[in-house]
PyMOL CGO cylinders between C-alpha atoms (Angstrom):
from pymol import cmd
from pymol.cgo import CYLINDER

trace = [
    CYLINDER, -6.95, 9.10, -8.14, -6.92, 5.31, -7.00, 0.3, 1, 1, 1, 1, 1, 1,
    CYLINDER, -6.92, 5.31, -7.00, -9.17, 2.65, -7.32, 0.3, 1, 1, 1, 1, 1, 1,
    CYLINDER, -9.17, 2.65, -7.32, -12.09, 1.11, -4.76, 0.3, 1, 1, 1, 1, 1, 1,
    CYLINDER, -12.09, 1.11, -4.76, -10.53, -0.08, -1.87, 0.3, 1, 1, 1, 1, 1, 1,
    CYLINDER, -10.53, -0.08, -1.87, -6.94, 0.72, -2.63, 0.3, 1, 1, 1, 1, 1, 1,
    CYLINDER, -6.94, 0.72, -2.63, -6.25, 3.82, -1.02, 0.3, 1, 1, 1, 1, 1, 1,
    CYLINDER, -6.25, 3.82, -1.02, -3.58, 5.90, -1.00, 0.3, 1, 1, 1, 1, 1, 1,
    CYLINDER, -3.58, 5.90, -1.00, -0.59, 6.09, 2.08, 0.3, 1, 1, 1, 1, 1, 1,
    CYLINDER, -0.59, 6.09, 2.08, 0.12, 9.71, 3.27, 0.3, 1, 1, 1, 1, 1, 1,
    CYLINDER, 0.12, 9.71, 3.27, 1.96, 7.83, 6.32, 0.3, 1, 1, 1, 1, 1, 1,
    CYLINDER, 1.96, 7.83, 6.32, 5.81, 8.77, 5.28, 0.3, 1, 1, 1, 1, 1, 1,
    CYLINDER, 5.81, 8.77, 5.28, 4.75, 12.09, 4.81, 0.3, 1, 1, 1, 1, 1, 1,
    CYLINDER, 4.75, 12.09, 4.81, 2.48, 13.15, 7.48, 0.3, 1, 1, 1, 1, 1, 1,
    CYLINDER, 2.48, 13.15, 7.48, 3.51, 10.75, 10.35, 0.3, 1, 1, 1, 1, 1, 1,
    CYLINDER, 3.51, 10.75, 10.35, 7.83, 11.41, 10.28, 0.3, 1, 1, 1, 1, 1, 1,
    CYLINDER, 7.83, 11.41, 10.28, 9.04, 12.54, 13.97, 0.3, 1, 1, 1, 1, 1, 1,
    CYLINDER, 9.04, 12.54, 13.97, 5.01, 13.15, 15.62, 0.3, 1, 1, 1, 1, 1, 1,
    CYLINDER, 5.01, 13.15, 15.62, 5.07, 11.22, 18.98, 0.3, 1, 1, 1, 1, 1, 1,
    CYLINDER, 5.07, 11.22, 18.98, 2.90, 8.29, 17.24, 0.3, 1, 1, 1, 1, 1, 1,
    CYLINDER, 2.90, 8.29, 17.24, 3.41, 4.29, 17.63, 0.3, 1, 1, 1, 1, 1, 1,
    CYLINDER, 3.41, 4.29, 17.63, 0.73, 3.39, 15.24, 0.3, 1, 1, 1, 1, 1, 1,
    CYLINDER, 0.73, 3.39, 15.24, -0.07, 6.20, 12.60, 0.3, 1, 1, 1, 1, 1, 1,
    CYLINDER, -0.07, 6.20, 12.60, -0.97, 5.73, 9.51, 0.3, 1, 1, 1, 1, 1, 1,
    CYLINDER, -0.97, 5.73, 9.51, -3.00, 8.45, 7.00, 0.3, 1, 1, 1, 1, 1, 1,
    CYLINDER, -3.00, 8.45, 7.00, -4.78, 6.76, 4.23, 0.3, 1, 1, 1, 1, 1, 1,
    CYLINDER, -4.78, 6.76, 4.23, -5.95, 9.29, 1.43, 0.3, 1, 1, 1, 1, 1, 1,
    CYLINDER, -5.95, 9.29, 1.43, -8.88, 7.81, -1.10, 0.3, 1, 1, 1, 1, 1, 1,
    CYLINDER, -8.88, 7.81, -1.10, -9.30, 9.94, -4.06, 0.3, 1, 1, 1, 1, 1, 1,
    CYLINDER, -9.30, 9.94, -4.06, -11.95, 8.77, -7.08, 0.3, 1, 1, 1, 1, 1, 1,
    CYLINDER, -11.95, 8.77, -7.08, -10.77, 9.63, -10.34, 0.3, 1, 1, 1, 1, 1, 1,
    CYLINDER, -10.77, 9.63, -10.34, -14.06, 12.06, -10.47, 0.3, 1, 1, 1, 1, 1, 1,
    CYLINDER, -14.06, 12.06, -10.47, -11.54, 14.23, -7.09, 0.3, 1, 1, 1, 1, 1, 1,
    CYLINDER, -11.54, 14.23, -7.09, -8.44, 14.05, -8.84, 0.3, 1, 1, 1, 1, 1, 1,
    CYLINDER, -8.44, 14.05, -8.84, -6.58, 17.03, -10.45, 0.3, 1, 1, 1, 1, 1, 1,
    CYLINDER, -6.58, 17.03, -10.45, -5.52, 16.98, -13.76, 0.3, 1, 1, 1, 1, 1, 1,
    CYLINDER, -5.52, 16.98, -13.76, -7.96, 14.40, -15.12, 0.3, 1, 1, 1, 1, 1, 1,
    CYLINDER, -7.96, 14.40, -15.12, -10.36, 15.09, -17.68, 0.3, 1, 1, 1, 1, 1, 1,
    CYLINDER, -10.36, 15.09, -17.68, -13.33, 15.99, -15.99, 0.3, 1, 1, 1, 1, 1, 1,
    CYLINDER, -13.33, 15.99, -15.99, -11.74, 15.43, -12.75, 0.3, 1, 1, 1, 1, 1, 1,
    CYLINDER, -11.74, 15.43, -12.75, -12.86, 18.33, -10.04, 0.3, 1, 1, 1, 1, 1, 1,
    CYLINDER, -12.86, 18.33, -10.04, -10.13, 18.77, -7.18, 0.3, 1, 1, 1, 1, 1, 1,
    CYLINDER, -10.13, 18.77, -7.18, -13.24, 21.22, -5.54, 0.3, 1, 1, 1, 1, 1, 1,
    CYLINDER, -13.24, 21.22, -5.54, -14.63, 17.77, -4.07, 0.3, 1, 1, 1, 1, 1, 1,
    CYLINDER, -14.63, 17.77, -4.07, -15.45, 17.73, -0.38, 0.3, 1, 1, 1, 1, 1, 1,
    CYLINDER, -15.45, 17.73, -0.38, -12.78, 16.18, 2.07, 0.3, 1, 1, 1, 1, 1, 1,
    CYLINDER, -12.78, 16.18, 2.07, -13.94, 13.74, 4.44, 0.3, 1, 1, 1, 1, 1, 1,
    CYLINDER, -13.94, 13.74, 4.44, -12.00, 12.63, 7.36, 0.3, 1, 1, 1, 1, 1, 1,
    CYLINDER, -12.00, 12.63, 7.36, -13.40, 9.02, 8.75, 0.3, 1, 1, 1, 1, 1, 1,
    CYLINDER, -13.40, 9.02, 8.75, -12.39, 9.04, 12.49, 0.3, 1, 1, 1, 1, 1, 1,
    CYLINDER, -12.39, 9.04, 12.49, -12.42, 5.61, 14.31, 0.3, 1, 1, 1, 1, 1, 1,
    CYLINDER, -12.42, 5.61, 14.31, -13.72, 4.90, 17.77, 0.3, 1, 1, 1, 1, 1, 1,
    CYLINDER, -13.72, 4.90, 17.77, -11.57, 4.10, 20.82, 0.3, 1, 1, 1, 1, 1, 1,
    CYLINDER, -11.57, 4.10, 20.82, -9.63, 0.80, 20.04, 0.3, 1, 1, 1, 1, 1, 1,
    CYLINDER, -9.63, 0.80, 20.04, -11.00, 0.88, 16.28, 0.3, 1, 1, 1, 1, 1, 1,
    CYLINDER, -11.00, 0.88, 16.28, -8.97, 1.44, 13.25, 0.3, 1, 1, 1, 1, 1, 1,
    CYLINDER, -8.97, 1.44, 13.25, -9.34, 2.62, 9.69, 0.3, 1, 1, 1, 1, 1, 1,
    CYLINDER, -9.34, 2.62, 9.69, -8.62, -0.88, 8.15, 0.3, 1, 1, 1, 1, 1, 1,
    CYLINDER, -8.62, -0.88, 8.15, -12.09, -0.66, 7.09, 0.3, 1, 1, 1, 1, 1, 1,
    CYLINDER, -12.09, -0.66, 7.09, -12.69, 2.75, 5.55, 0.3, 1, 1, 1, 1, 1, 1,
    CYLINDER, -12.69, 2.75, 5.55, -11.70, 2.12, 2.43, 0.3, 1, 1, 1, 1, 1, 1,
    CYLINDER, -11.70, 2.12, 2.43, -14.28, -0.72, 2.05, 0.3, 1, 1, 1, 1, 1, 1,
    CYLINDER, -14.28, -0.72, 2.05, -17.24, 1.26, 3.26, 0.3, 1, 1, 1, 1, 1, 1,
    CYLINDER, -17.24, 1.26, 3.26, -16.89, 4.92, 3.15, 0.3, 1, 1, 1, 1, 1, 1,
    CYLINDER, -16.89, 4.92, 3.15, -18.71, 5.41, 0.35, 0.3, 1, 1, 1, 1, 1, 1,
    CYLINDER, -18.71, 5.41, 0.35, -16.78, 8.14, -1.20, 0.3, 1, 1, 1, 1, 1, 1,
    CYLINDER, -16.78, 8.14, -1.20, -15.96, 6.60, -4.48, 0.3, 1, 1, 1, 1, 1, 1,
    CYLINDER, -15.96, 6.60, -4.48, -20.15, 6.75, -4.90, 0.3, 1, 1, 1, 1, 1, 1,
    CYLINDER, -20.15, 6.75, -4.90, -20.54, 9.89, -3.86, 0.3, 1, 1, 1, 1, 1, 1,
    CYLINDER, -20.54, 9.89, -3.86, -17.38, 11.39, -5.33, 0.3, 1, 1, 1, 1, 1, 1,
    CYLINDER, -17.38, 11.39, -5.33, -15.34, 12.55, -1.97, 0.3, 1, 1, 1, 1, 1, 1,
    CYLINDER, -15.34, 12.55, -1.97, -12.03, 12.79, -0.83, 0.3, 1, 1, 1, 1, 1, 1,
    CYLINDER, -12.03, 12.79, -0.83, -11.90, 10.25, 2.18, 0.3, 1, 1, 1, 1, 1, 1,
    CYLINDER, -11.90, 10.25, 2.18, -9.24, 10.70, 4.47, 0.3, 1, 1, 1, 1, 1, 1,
    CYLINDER, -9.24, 10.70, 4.47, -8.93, 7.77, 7.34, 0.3, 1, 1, 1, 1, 1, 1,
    CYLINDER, -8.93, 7.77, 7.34, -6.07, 8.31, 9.93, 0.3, 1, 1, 1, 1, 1, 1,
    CYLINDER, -6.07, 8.31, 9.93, -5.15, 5.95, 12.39, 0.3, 1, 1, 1, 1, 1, 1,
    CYLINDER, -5.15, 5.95, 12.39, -5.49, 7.20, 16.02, 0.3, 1, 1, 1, 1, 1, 1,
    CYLINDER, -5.49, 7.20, 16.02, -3.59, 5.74, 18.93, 0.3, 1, 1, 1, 1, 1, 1,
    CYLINDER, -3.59, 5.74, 18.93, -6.04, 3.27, 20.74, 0.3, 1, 1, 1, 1, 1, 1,
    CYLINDER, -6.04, 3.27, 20.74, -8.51, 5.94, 20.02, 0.3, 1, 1, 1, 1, 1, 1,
    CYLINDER, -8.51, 5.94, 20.02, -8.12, 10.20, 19.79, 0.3, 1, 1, 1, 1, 1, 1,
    CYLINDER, -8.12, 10.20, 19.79, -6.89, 12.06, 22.43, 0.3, 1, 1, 1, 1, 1, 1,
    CYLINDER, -6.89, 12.06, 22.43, -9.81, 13.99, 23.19, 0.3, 1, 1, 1, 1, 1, 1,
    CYLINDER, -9.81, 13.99, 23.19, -8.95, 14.08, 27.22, 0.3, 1, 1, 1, 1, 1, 1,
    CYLINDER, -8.95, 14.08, 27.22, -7.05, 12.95, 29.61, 0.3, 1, 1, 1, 1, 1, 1,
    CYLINDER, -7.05, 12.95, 29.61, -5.55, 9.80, 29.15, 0.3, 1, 1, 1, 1, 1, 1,
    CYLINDER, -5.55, 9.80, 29.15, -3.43, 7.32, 31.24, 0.3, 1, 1, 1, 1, 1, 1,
    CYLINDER, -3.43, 7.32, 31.24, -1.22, 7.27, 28.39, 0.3, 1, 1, 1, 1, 1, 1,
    CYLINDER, -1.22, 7.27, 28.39, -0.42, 10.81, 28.79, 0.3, 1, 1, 1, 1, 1, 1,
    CYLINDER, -0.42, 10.81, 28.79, 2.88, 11.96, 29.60, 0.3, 1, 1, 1, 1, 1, 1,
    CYLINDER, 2.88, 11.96, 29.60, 1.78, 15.93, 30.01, 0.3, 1, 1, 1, 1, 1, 1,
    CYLINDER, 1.78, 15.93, 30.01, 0.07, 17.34, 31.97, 0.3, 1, 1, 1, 1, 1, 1,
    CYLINDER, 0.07, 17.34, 31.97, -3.39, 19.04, 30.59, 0.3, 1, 1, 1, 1, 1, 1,
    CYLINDER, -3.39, 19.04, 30.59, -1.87, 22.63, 31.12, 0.3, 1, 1, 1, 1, 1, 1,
    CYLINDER, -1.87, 22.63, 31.12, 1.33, 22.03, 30.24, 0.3, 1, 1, 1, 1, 1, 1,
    CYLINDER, 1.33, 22.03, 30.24, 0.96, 23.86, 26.83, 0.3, 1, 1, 1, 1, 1, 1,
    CYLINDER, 0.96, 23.86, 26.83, 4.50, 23.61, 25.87, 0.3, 1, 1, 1, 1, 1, 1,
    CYLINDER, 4.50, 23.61, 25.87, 4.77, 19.65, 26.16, 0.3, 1, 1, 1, 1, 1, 1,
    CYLINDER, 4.77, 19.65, 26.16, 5.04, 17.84, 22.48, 0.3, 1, 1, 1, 1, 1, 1,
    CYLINDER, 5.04, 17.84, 22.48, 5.22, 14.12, 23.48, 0.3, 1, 1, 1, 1, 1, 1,
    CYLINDER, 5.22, 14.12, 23.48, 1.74, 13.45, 23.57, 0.3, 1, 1, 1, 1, 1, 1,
    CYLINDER, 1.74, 13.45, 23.57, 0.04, 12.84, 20.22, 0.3, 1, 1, 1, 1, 1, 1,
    CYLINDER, 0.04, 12.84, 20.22, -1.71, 16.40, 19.21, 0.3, 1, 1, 1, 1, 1, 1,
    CYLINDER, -1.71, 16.40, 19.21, -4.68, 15.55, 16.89, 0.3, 1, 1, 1, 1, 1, 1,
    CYLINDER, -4.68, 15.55, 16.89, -5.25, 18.98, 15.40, 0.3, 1, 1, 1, 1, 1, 1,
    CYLINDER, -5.25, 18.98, 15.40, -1.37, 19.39, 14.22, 0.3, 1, 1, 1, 1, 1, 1,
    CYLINDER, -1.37, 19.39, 14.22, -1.98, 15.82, 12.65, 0.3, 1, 1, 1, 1, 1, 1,
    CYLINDER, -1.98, 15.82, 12.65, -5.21, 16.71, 11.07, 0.3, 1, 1, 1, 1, 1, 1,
    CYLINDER, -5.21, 16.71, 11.07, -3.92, 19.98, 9.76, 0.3, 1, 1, 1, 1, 1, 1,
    CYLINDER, -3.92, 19.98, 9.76, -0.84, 18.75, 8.51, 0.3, 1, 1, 1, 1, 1, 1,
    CYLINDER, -0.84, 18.75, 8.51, -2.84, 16.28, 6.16, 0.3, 1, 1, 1, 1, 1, 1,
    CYLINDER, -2.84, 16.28, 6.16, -5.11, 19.11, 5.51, 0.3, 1, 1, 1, 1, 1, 1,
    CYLINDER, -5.11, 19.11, 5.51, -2.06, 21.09, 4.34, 0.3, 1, 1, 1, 1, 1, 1,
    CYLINDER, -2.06, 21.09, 4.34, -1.03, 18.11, 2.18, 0.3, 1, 1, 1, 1, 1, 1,
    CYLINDER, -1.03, 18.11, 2.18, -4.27, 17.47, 0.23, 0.3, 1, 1, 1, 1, 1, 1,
    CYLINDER, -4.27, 17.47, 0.23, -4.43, 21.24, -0.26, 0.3, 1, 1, 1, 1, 1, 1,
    CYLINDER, -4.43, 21.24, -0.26, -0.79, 20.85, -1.77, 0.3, 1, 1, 1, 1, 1, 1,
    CYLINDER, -0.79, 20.85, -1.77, -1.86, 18.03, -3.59, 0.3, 1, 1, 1, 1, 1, 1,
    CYLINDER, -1.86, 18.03, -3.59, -4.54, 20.26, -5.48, 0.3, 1, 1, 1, 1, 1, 1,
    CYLINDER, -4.54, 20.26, -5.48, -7.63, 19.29, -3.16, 0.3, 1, 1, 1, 1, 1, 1,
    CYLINDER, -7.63, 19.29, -3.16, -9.68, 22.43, -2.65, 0.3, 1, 1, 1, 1, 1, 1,
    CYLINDER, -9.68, 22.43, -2.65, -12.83, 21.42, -1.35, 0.3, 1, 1, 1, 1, 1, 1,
    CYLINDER, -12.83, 21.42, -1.35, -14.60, 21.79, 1.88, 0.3, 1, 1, 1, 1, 1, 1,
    CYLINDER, -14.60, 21.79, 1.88, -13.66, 20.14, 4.58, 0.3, 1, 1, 1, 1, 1, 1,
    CYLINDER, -13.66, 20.14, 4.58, -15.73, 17.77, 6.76, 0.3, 1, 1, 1, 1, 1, 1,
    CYLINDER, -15.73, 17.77, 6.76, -15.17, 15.14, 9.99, 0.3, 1, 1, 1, 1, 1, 1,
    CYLINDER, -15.17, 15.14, 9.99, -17.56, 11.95, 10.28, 0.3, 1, 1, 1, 1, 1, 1,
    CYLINDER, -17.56, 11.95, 10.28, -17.07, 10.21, 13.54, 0.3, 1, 1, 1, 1, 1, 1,
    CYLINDER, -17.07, 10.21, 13.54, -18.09, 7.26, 15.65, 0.3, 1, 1, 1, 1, 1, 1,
    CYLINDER, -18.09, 7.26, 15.65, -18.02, 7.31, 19.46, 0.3, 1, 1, 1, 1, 1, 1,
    CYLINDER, -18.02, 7.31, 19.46, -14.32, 8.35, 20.37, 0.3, 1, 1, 1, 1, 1, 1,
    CYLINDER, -14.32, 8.35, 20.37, -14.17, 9.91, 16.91, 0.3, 1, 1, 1, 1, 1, 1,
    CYLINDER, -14.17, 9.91, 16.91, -17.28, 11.50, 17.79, 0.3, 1, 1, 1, 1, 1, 1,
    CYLINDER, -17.28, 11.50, 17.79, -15.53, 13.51, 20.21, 0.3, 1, 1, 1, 1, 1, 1,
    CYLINDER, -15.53, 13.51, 20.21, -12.80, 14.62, 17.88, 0.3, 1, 1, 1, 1, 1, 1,
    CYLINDER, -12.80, 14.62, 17.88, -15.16, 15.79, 15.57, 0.3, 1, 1, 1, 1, 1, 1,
    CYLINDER, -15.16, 15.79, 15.57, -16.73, 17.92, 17.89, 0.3, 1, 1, 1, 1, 1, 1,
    CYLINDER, -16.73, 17.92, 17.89, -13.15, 18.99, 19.49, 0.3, 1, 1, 1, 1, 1, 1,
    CYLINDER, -13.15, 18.99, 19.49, -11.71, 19.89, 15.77, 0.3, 1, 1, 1, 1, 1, 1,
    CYLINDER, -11.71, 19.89, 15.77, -15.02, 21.83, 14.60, 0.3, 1, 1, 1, 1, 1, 1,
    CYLINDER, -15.02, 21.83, 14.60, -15.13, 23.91, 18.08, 0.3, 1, 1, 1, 1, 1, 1,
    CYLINDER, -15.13, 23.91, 18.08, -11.36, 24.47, 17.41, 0.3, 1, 1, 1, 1, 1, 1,
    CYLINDER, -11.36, 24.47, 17.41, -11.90, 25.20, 14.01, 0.3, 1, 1, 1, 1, 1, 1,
    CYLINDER, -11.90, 25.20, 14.01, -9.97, 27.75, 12.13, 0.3, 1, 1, 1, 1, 1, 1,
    CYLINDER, -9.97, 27.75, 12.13, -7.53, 28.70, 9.05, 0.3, 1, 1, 1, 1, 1, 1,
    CYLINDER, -7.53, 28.70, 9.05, -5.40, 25.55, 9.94, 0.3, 1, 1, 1, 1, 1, 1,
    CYLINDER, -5.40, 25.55, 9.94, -8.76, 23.38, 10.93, 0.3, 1, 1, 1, 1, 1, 1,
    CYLINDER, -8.76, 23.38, 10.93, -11.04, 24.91, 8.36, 0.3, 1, 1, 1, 1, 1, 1,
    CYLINDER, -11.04, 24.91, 8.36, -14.20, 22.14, 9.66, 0.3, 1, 1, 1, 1, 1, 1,
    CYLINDER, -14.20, 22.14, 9.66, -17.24, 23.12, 7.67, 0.3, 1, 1, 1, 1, 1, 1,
    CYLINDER, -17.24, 23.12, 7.67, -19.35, 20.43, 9.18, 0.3, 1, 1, 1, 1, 1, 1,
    CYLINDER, -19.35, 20.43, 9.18, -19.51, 17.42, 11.06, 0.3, 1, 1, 1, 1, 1, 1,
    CYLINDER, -19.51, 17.42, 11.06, -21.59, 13.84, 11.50, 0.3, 1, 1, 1, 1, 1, 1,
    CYLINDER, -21.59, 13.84, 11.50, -20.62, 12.21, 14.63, 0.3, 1, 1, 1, 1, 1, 1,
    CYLINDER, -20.62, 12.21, 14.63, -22.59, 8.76, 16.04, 0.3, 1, 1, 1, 1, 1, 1,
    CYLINDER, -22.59, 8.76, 16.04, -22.46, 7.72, 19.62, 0.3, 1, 1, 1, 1, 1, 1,
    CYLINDER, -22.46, 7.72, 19.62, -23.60, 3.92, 19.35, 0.3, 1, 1, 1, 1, 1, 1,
    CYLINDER, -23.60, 3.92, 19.35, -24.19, 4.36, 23.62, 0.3, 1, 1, 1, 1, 1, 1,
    CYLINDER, -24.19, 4.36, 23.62, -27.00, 6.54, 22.78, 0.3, 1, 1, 1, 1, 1, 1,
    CYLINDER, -27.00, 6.54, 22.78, -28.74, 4.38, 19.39, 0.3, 1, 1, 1, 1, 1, 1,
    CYLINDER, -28.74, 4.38, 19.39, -31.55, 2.83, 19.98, 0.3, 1, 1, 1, 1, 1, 1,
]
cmd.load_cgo(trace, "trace")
């Protein structure tokens, strides 16, 4: 596990050779999540914090929460947001299956899933998003599956708060 507000990098792992300026995986594990501690329950949910458009997860750590409610938080950095749709940043077009230089948010979200599994985490597996996040919640549930195994998600869209 690691201590409030000092999560731990999955970066050099995860983000090696994906077609990705700016990622960065943080992985925040209480001591209550981790394996091989006394007491310790790897079976803890896994939460992945996804940022709006032009956000980051600099402040996950700080306010997720999951230290309280003993989670696994997982807060990924997303390119100027998730691509969730077309994008002037794309380089392929959206039928172009077999193009890889576009940033592919369910390979990066199931290759961190396969790395807290390998790590010992076996809990369920969750997506809370805000506004662009939102979207990739909803995107990685509907394309859920053995690789995305979503069990739920909590998305907010501050344009429709009151």
């Amino acid at each position: 596990g690691n201590a409030f507000e000092n999560p731990q990098s999955l970066t050099d792992v995860i983000c090696g050779g994906r077609p990705r300026s700016a990622c960065e995986v943080e992985l925040d594990v209480p001591e209550a999540c981790a394996t091989g501690g006394l007491g310790a329950d790897p079976a803890c949910p896994i939460v992945f914090f996804l940022h709006g458009s032009g956000g980051t997860n600099n402040w996950f750590a700080k306010t997720s929460g999951v230290h309280d409610a003993n989670m696994i938080g997982v807060y990924p950095q997303g390119e100027g947001g998730w691509n969730t749709g077309p994008k002037t940043s794309n380089n392929c077009h959206w039928s172009d299956y077999e193009c890889t230089t576009d940033p592919d948010e369910g390979d990066l979200i199931a290759s961190i899933i396969d790395e807290i599994r390998a790590l010992g985490g076996t809990g369920n597996v969750y997506a809370y998003g805000n506004s662009n996040g939102a979207a990739l919640a909803h995107r990685l549930a509907s394309n859920g599956g053995t690789q995305l195994p979503i069990k739920g998600i909590i998305v907010s869209v501050t344009q429709l708060l009151s």
